[in-house]
N, C-alpha and C positions, 0 to 999 in steps of 0.2 A: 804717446797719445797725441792726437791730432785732435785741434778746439779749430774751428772756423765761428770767428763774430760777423753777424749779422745784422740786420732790422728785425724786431719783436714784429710789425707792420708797417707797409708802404700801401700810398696811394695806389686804387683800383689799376689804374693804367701802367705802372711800372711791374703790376708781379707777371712773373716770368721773364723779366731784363733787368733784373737785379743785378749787382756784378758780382756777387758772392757764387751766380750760376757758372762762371768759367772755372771757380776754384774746384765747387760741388764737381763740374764734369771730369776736371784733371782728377781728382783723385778715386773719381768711380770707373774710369781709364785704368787708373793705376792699381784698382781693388783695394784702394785704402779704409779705412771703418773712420770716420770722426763723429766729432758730438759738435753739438751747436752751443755757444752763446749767444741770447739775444735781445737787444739793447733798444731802451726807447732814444728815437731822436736828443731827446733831452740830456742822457747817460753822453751820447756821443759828445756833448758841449763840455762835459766837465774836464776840468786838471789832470784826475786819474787816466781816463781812456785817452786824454792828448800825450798822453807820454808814451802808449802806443803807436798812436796815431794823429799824427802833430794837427791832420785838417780836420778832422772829426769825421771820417768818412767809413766805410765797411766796403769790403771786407777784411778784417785782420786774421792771422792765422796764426795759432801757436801750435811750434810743431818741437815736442819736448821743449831744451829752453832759448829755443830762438822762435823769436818774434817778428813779423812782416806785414807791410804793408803792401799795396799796391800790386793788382792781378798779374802784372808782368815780371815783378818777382818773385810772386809767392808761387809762379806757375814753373820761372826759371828755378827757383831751388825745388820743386816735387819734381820736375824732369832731371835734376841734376842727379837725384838721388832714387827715380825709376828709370830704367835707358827705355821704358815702351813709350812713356811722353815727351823724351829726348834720344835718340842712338845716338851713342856716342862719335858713330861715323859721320853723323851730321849734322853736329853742335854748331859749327860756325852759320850753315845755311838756314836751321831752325830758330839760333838768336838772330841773327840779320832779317826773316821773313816777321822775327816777334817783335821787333822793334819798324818792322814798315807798318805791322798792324796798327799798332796804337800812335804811330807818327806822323804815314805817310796817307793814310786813311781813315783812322776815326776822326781826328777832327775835322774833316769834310764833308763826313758823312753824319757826324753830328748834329753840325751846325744845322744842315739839312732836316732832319730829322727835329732837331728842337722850333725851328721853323714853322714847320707843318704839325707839330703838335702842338704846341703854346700858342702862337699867335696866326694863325690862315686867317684870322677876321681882320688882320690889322692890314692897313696900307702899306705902312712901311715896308710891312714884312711881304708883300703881293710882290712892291717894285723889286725888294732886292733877290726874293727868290730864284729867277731866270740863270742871274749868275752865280749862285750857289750851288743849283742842283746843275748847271753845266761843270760845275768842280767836282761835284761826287762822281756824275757819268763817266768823267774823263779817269777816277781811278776805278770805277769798276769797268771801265776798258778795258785798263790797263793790266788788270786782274784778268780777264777775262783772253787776253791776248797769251799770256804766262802760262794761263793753264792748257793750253792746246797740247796735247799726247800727255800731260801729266792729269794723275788723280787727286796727289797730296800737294801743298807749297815746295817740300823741301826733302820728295824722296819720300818717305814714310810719312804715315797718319805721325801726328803730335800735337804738341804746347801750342807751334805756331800755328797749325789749323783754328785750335780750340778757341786764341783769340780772334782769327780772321773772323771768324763763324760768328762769334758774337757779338761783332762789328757792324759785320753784314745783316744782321737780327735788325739793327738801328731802326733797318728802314721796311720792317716788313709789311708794315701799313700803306707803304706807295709803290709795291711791287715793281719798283724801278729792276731789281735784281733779275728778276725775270725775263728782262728785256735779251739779257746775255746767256746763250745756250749753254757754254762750259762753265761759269758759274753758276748757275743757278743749280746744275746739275752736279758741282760740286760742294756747292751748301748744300743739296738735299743727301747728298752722303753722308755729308757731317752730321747731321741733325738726325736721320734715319740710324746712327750709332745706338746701342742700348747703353752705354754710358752716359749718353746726354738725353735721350728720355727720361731718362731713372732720375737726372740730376735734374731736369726742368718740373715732371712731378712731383719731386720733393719741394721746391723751392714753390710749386701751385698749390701742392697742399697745405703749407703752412701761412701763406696769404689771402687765399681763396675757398682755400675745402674744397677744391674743383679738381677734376682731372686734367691734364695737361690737352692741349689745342697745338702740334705743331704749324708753323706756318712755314711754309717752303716758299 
């Protein structure tokens, strides 16, 4: 039995980029069944759930009796243990593309993104924005350059997709992505999956009661 922890609720602007949505997508990829736990902010502070989860964050997964944190491992052990979100022919280039995702480009594309949502009224944040958002251009370049004659990062759909994709989600309110023909057209693949409908629905319906809005 597969348990995914969650947020009970988040803030209007965060549903649908929850990061419990990359775990939902692997395992509706993989045609897994789980069930939800879900936790007020407050639950996440206590002693109990830090011993899951040492920073009080979501998503945790219990899958029988192992326990995990963090979307890049909980996504490397459901691939370990489905070859359709891992082939086994291409483990070394699927963990190498999953660790650019969340190393070589979220946090650029973060900061970005926390920028222009949090503070766009603030000065500070006017003057430093220029060189920020020339740091995220330069790795969706760089993406965008890698995917020339390919469709996937690493040879087949996977794990490493599922995070690039929801990296690149970051920034879908500045339509920077769009500026590059083979990415953009390679997230709207990703996103056009009925795995990650199914998993973005879910995760709208329990925030919003709405139907899901993709954004390409």
């Amino acid at each position: 039995m597969i348990t995914l922890t969650t947020f009970r609720s988040v803030p209007p602007f965060a549903a649908g980029y929850v990061r419990d949505l990359r775990v939902r997508w692997a395992l509706e990829e993989a045609g897994l069944p789980y069930t939800l736990r879900l936790i007020d902010f407050e639950e996440a502070a206590l002693p109990g759930y830090r011993k899951e989860q040492p920073f009080g964050q979501i998503p945790v997964l219990h899958d029988g009796d192992r326990v995990l944190f963090e979307t890049g491992a909980i996504l490397l052990h459901l691939g370990e243990r489905h070859p359709a979100l891992l082939p086994p022919a291409e483990r070394e280039q699927v963990t190498m593309w999953m660790f650019a995702a969340l190393n070589s480009v979220e946090p650029y594309l973060a900061d970005l993104a926390m920028l222009a949502m949090f503070h766009a009224d603030e000065a500070w944040a006017g003057a430093r924005r220029p060189a920020v958002e020339e740091l995220a251009l330069k790795r969706l370049d760089s993406l965008d350059v890698w995917l020339d004659g390919r469709d996937w990062l690493a040879g087949s759909f996977s794990v490493a997709d599922i995070l690039m994709v929801s990296v690149l989600r970051l920034l879908d309110s500045m339509n920077l992505v769009k500026r590059y023909v083979r990415l953009h057209a390679y997230k709207t693949r990703c996103t056009e999956r009925p795995a990650f409908r199914k998993a973005l629905a879910d995760q709208l319906a329990l925030y919003t009661h709405q139907p899901a809005a993709i954004s390409n």
